[in-house]
C-alpha positions in Angstrom: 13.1 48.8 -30.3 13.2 52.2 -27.5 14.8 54.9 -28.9 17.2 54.5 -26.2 18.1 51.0 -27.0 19.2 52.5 -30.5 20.9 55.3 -29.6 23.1 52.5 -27.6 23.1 50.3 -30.7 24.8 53.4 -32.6 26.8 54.9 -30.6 27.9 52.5 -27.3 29.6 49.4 -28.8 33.2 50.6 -27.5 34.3 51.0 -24.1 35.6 54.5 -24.4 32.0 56.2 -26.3 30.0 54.3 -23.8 32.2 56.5 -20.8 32.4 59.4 -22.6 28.2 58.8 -22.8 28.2 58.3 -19.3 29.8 61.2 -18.3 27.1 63.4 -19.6 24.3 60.9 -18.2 25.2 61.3 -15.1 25.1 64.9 -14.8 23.4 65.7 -11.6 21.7 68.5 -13.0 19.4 66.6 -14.8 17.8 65.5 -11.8 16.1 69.2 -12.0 14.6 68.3 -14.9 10.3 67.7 -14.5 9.2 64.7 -15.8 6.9 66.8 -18.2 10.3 68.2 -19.6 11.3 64.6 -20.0 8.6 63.3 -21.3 8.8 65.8 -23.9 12.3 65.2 -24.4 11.4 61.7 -25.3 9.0 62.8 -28.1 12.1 65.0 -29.4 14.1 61.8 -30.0 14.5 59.6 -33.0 13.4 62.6 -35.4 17.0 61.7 -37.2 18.1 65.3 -36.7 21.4 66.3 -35.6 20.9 69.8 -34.0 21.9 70.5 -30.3 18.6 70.6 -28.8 18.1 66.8 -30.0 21.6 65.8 -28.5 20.3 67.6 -25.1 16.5 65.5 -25.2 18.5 62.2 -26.3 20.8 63.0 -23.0 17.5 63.4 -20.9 15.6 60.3 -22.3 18.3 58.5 -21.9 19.2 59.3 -18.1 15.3 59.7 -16.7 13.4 57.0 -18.7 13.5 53.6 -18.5 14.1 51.2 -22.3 11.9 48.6 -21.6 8.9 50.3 -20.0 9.4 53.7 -21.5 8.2 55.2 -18.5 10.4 57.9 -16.1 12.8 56.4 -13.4 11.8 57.5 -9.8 14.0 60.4 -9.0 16.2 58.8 -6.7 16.8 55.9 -8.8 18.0 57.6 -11.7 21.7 57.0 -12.8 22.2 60.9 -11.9 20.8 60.8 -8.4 23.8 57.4 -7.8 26.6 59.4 -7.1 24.7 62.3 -4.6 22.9 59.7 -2.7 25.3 57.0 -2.2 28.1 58.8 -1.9 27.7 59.8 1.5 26.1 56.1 2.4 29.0 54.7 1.0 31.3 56.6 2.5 29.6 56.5 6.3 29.3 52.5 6.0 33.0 52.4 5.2 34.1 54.3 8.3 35.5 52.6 11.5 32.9 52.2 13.7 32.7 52.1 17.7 30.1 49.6 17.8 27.5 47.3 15.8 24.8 49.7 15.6 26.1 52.4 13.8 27.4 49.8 11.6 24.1 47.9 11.1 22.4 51.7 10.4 24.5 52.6 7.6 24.4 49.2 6.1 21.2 48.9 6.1 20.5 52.5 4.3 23.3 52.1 2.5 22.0 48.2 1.3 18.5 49.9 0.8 19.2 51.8 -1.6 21.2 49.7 -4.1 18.2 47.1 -3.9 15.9 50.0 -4.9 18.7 51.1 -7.5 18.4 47.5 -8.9 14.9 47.3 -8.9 14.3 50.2 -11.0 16.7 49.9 -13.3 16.1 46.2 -13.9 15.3 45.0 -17.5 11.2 44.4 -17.3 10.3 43.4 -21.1 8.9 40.0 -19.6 6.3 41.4 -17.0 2.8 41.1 -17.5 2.3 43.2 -14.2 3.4 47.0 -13.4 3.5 46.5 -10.1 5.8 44.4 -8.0 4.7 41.2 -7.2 4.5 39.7 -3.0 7.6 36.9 -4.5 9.8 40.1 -5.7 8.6 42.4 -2.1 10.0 39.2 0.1 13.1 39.2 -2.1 13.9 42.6 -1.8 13.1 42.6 1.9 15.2 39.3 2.2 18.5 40.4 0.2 18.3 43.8 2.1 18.5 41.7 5.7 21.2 39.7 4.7 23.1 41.9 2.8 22.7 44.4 6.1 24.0 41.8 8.5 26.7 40.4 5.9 28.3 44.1 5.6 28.0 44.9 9.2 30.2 41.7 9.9 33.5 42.9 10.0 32.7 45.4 13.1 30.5 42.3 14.0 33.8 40.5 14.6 35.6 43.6 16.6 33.0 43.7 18.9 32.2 40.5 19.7 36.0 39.0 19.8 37.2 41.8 21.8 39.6 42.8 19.0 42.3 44.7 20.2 44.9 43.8 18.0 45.8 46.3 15.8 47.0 44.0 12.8 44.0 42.4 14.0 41.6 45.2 13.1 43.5 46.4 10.1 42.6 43.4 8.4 38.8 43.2 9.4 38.7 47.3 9.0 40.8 47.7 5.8 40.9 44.1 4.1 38.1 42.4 4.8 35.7 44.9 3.5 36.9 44.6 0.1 35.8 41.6 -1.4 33.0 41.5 1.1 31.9 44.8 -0.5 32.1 43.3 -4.3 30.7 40.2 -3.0 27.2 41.5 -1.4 26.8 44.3 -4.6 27.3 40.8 -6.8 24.5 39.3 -4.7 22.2 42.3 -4.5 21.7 42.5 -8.8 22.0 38.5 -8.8 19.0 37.8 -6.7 17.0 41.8 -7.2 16.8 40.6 -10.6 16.7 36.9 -10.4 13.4 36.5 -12.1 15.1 37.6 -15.5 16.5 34.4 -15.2 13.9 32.7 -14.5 11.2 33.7 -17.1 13.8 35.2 -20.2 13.9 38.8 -21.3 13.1 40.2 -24.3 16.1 40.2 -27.6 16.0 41.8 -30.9 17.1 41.5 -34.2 19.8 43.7 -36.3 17.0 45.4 -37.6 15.4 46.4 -34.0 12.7 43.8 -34.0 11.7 41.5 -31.1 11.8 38.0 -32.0 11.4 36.4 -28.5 11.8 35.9 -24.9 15.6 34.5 -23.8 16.4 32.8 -20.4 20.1 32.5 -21.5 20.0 36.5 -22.3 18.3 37.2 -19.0 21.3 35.4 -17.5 24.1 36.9 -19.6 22.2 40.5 -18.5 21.7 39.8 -15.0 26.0 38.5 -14.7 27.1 41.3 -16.7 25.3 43.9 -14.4 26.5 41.9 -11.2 29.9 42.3 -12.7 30.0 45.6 -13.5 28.0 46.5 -9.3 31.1 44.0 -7.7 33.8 46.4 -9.8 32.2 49.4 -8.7 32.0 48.6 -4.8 35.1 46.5 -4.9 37.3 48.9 -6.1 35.7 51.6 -3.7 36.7 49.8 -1.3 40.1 49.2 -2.4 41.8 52.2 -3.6 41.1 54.3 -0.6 42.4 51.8 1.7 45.5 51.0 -0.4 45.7 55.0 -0.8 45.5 55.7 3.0 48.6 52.4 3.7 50.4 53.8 1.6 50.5 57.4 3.1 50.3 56.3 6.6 54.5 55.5 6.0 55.0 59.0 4.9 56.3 61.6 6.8 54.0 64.0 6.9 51.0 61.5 8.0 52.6 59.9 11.0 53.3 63.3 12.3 49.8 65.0 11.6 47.5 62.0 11.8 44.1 64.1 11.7 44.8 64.1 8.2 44.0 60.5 7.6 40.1 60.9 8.1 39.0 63.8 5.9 41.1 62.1 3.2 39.6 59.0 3.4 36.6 60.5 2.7 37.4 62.5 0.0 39.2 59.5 -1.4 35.7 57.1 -1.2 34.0 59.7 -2.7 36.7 60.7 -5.7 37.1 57.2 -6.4 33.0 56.3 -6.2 32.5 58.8 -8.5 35.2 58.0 -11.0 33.8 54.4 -10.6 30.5 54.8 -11.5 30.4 55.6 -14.9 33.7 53.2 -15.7 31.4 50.2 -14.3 28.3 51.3 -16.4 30.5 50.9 -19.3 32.3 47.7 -18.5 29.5 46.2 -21.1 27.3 47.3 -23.3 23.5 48.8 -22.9 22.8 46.7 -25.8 24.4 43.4 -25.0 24.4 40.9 -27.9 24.4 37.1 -27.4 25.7 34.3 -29.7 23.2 32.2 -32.1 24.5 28.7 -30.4 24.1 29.7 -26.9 20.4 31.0 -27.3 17.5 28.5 -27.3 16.6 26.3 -29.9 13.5 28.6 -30.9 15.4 31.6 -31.0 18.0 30.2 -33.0 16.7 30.7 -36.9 16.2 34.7 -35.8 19.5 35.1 -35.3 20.7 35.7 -39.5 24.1 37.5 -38.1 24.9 34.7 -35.7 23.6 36.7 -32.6 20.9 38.9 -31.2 20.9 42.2 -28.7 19.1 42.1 -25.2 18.8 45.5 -23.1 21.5 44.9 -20.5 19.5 46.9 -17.7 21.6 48.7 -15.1 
C-alpha cells in the first residue's frame, strides 16, 4: 500500500482528524514547492520517525502526489491549487448575467476545470495505460458540453422567455442554481470517473496488501466522491444566496444597495473555501467496504469482514 494510503489508514478514520488534515493540505503555499522537492519529500516518508521535518514531507507527499500512481499531480490539479483557481470561476459563473454568453464562458471554464480536477485526482490502480484513452478524451469533452449548457440554463431561461419578473428571476437567479449546481458537480465525478465502475479498482487488506480488483468498491468510491463534489457546490451555492435574502430586509441594505455585490462575492468565496476541506472529509481517503457486498472472489480476503479501497478525490 502508498505511503499515503497509510498515513490515511492511521490517522483519517474520523471526521474531525481528516479536517484538521485537510486544512494543512490545502495550504496554497505548497504549490511553490518543485516537484524535485516533492519527490524528495516522498522518499522522506514512511521512515517511522516522528520529527518535524517528516510531518512537513508527509504534508507534501500527501498534497502533490497521487496514491495510486505515485507520481506528482499537475500543478493546477493539486488539492492546494482548488481553492485559488476556482474560486474566482466559481464566483464569476454564479453572478447575474446580462446575457447567455458571458454565462456560457464562465461555465464552460468554470466546468473545465473540475473535469480536469476529476481526472487527475481519479483513483487509477486498474489502468494498464498512462495515458488517457480516445473513450475517456470523448467523455471528458462530452460531460464538459453538457455540463456547460446545463449550468448556463438558468440565464438561458431569462433571455429567451423575456423574464422580467422579478420573483421571476429571483427564482432562476438565486434558487434554481442550487441544486442545479450539486446536481452537474454529481454528474461531472459520476461519469469523469465512470470507468472505475466499469473495470473495479484496486482494495487491500488490514495488513496493506492488495488482494484484488472490486467493481462494487469502484462504485462505493466513485458515489462517495460525487457526494462529497454535490455538498461542496451545493452548499456554495446556497449559503450565499440565503445570506444575501436575508440581509436584503435589513436596514442598512435596502438603503445602500451597492453593498449587495462585493458581499456576495466575498460570501462565495468565504463559504467555497470553508467548503472544500469539509467535503474532502465527508468520507474517508481510505474507504472500507463490507465482506457481503464485495464479489464472490474477494470475499475469503476479507478476515475482518471488510477491505479498504483508495477513495480518490
Amino acid at each position: 500500500m502508498d505511503p499515503n494510503l497509510l498515513y490515511w489508514k492511521s490517522q483519517g478514520q474520523s471526521f474531525l482528524s481528516r479536517v484538521r488534515i485537510w486544512f494543512d493540505l490545502l495550504d496554497p503555499s505548497l504549490l511553490l514547492c518543485s516537484d524535485a522537492q516533492i519527490q524528495g519529500a516522498r522518499s522522506l516518508i514512511g521512515g517511522g520517525e516522528d520529527s518535524e521535518k517528516d510531518a512537513a514531507a508527509q504534508t507534501l507527499a500527501l498534497s502533490s502526489v497521487h496514491a495510486d500512481s505515485g507520481a506528482v499531480l499537475p500543478l493546477v490539479f493539486r488539492p492546494p491549487a482548488l481553492m485559488p483557481v476556482a474560486a474566482p470561476l466559481v464566483v464569476a459563473s454564479f453572478l447575474p448575467h446580462s446575457s447567455v454568453k458571458p454565462a456560457l464562458i464562465w461555465q464552460l471554464l468554470l466546468q473545465s476545470y473540475n473535469a480536469g480536477f476529476n481526472y487527475a485526482n481519479r483513483n487509477s490502480s486498474s489502468e494498464q495505460s498512462k495515458t488517457a484513452s480516445l473513450k475517456q478524451l470523448l467523455l471528458i469533452a462530452g460531460t464538459v458540453s453538457y455540463a456547460t449548457c446545463a449550468g448556463a440554463l438558468p440565464q438561458i431561461f431569462i433571455n429567451r422567455l423575456g423574464v422580467r419578473s422579478a420573483p421571476i428571476q429571483t427564482f432562476f437567479r438565486s434558487i434554481l442554481p442550487i441544486p442545479l449546481s450539486a446536481a452537474l458537480a454529481f454528474f461531472s465525478v459520476s461519469t469523469i470517473r465512470i470507468e472505475e465502475t466499469e473495470t473495479g479498482i484496486q482494495v487491500f487488506d488490514s495488513h496493506g496488501s492488495p488482494v484484488g480488483i472490486s467493481k462494487a468498491a469502484g462504485e462505493k468510491a466513485v458515489r462517495e466522491t460525487a457526494l462529497s463534489r454535490a455538498a461542496l457546490f451545493g452548499t456554495t451555492a446556497a449559503v450565499p444566496n440565503l445570506l444575501i435574502f436575508l440581509l436584503n430586509r435589513t436596514r442598512l441594505f435596502q438603503r445602500n444597495s451597492l453593498l449587495v455585490a462585493p458581499l456576495r462575492h466575498i460570501s462565495i468565496a468565504l463559504i467555497l473555501g470553508l467548503m472544500i476541506p469539509v467535503s474532502f472529509s465527508l468520507f474517508p481517503q481510505l474507504g472500507t467496504i463490507k465482506k457481503e457486498t464485495l464479489e464472490e472472489e474477494l470475499q475469503a480476503a476479507a478476515a475482518d469482514g471488510h477491505l479498504f479501497y483508495h477513495r480518490g478525490l
